[in-house]
C-alpha positions in Angstrom: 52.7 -9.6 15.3 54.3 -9.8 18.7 55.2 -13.2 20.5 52.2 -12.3 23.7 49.4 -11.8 20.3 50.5 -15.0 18.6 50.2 -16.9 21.6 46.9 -15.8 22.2 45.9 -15.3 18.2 45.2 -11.8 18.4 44.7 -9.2 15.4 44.7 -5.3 15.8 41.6 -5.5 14.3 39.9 -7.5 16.6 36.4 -5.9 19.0 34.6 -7.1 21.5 31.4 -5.5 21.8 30.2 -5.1 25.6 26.9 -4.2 26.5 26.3 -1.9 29.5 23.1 -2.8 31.1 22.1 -0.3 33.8 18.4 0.3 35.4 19.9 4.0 35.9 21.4 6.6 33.1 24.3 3.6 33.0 27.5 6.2 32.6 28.8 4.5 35.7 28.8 1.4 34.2 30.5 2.5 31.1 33.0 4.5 32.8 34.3 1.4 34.2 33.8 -0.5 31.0 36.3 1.9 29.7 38.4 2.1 32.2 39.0 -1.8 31.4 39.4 -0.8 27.7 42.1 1.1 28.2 44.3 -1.9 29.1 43.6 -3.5 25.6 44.8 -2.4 22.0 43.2 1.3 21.2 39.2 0.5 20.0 39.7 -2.9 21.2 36.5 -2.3 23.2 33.2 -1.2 21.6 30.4 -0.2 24.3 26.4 -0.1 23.3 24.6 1.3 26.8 21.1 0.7 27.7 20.1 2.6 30.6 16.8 2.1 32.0 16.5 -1.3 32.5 14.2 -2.3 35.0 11.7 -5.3 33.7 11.8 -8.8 32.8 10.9 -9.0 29.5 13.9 -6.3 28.5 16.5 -8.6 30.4 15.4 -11.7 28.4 15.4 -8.9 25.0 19.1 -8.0 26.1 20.8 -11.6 26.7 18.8 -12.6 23.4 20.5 -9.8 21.2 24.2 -10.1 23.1 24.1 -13.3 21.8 23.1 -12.6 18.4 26.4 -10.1 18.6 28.7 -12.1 20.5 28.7 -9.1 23.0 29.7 -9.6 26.4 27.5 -8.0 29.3 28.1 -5.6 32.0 25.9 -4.3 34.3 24.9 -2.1 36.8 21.3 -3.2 38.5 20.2 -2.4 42.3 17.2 -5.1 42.2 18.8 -8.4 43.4 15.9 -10.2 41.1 17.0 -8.7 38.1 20.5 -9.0 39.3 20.1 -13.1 39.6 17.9 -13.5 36.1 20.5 -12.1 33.9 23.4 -14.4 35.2 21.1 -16.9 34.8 19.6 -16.2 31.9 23.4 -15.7 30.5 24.6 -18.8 31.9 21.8 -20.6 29.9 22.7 -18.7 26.4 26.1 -19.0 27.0 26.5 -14.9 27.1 29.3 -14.1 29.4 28.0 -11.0 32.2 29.6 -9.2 34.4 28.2 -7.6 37.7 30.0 -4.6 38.6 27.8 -3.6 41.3 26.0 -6.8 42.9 29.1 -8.4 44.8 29.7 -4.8 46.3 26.0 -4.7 47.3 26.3 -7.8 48.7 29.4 -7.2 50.7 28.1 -4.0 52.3 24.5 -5.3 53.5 26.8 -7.9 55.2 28.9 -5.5 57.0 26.4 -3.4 57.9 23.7 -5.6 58.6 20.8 -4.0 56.6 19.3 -4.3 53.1 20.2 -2.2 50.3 17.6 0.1 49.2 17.5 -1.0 45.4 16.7 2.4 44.0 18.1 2.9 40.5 19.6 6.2 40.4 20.7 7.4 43.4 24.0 8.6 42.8 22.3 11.0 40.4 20.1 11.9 42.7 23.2 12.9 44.7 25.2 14.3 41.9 22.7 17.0 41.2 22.5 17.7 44.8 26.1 18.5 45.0 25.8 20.4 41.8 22.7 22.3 43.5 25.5 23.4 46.2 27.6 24.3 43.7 25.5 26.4 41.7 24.4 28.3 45.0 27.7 29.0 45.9 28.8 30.7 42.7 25.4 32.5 43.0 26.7 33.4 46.3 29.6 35.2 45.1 27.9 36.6 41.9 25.6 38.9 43.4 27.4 39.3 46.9 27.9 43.1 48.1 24.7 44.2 45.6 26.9 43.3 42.6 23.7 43.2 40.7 20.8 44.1 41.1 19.3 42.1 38.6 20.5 38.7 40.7 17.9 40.1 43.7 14.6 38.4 41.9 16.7 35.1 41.3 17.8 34.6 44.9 15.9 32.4 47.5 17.2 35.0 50.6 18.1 38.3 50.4 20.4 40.2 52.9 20.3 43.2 53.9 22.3 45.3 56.2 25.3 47.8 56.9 28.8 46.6 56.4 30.3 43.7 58.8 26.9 42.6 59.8 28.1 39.0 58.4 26.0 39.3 55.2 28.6 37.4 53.3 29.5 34.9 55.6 26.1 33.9 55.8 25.5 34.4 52.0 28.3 31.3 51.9 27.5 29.4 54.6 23.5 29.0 53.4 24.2 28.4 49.9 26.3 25.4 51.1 22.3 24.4 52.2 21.5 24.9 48.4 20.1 28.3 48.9 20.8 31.0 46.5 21.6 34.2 48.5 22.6 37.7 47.1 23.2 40.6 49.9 22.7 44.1 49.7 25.1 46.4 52.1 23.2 50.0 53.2 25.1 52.8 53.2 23.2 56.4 53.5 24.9 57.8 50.9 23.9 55.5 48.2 20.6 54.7 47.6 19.5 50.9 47.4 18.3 48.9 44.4 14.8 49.7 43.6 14.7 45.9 42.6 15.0 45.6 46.4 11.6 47.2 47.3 10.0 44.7 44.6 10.6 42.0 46.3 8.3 39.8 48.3 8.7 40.9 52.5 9.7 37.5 53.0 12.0 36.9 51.5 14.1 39.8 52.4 16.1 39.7 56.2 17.3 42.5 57.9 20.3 41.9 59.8 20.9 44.5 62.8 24.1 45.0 65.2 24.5 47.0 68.5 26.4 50.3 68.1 29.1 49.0 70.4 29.8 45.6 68.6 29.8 47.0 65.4 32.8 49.9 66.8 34.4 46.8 68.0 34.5 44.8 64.8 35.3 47.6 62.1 38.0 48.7 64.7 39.8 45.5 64.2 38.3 45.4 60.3 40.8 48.6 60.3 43.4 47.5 62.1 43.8 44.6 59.6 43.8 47.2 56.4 46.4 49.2 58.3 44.2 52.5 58.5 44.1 54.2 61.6 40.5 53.1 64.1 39.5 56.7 64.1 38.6 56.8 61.3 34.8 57.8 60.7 34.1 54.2 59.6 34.2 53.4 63.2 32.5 56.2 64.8 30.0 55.8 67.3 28.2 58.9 65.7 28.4 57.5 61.9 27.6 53.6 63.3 24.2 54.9 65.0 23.5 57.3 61.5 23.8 54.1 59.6 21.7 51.6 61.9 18.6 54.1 62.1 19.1 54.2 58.1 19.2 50.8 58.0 16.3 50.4 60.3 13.9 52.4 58.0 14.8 50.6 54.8 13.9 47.3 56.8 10.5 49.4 57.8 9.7 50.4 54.2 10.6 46.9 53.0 8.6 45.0 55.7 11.3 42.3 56.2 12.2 40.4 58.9 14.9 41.9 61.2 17.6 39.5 62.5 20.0 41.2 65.6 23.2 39.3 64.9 24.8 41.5 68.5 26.1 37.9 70.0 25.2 35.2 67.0 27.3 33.0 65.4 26.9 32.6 61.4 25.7 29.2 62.4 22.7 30.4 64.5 21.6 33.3 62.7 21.2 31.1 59.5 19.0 28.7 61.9 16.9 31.2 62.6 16.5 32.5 58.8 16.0 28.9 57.7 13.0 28.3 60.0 12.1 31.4 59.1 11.7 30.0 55.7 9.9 27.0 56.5 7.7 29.4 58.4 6.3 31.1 55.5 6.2 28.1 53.0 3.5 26.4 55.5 1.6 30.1 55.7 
């Protein structure tokens, strides 16, 4: 045994058993619990969590049975109440606890001068959020370009229209608003999914260019690959074969038709987004 563990009459085999007390799942708590841990001897620190602690009765149950086990507590609650029984109730049982949240709670409602809202789960609540986004974005790329067809009856949006009409620019930049978006280019030459013409109306958009933008933007589109701009991708006479296409797939569909001429990606999705709330309330 080392000098520092005689001096303090530590074993190896010595636990201390910490209960993590949350009104939420409690995996914050615990992560910091073993974050702590890891400054001990390896299984120094043994953890029992229970999550979903938000009444009276289980806070006096808790301090009762950390005494029984010699456990420490430490706990994560929102609810200043609960918050100020267990200290007391530990003070008075001699149970040591340890609030990993209240102090910070107190600090900020200080600072900012405004209560905190002492709702247990929040950052879950946010966490699946940001995973929401996530999974939107992946869908995003999954079924960008018509991919796969079979991603058309999952999505929230579908879009539809010839090429460098920002279908996947907007594909990105709503499922960073958690929508799942798959896009479908039209080209005359290749018939579209029949899983398009299955689809509800409204949930398909249309997006439509003038003749002359378009020219503009695949001539630069070309420039950047190297290929020559006369080539027929950027032919007036092949742009307006592809928008009247385009048009009459919208027609048979009975979407919604967007003219993205002179719109950002920012506006554009504005518009598809109200369009959205538009139909939920019909």
């Amino acid at each position: 045994m080392s000098r520092s563990e005689e001096e303090f009459g530590l074993t190896l085999t010595q636990k201390q058993l910490v209960f993590v007390v949350s009104d939420s799942v409690g995996e914050t708590c615990e992560l910091v619990v073993r974050a702590a841990s890891i400054q001990f001897h390896e299984n120094a620190i043994e953890t029992l969590r229970i999550p979903f602690v938000e009444d009276e009765q289980t806070i006096h149950d808790v301090v009762t049975q950390a005494r029984a086990q010699g456990a420490v507590i430490a706990f994560t609650l929102v609810n200043e109440e609960h918050r100020a029984l267990l200290v007391q109730l530990g003070q008075e049982h001699g149970v040591k606890t340890v609030d990993l949240l209240g102090d910070l709670l107190d600090v900020l409602a200080g600072q900012l001068g405004e209560s905190p809202r002492e709702k247990p789960g929040l950052i879950y609540r946010l966490d699946e959020d940001y995973f929401r986004k996530i999974e939107a974005m992946e869908f995003a790329v999954k079924y960008d370009d018509g991919r796969d067809p079979r991603g058309l009856k999952k999505a929230d949006i579908v879009l539809v229209g010839v090429s460098r009409t920002s279908k996947t620019p907007l594909s990105q930049y709503l499922a960073l608003k958690r929508y799942k978006v798959a896009n479908v280019p039209l080209v005359p030459e290749s018939r579209p999914p029949e899983e398009l013409f299955d689809l509800p109306p409204d949930k398909c958009v249309g997006l439509i260019i003038s003749p002359d933008k378009l020219i503009s933007i695949r001539m630069e589109r070309l420039k950047s690959l190297g290929l020559k701009p006369e080539a027929d991708y950027a032919q007036l006479e092949r742009i307006n074969r592809e928008l009247e296409y385009a048009r009459g797939i919208y027609e048979r569909i009975g979407c919604e038709v967007i003219d993205v001429t002179n719109k950002a990606v920012e506006e554009t999705a504005g518009i598809i987004l109200r369009m959205l709330d538009q139909s939920k309330d019909d």
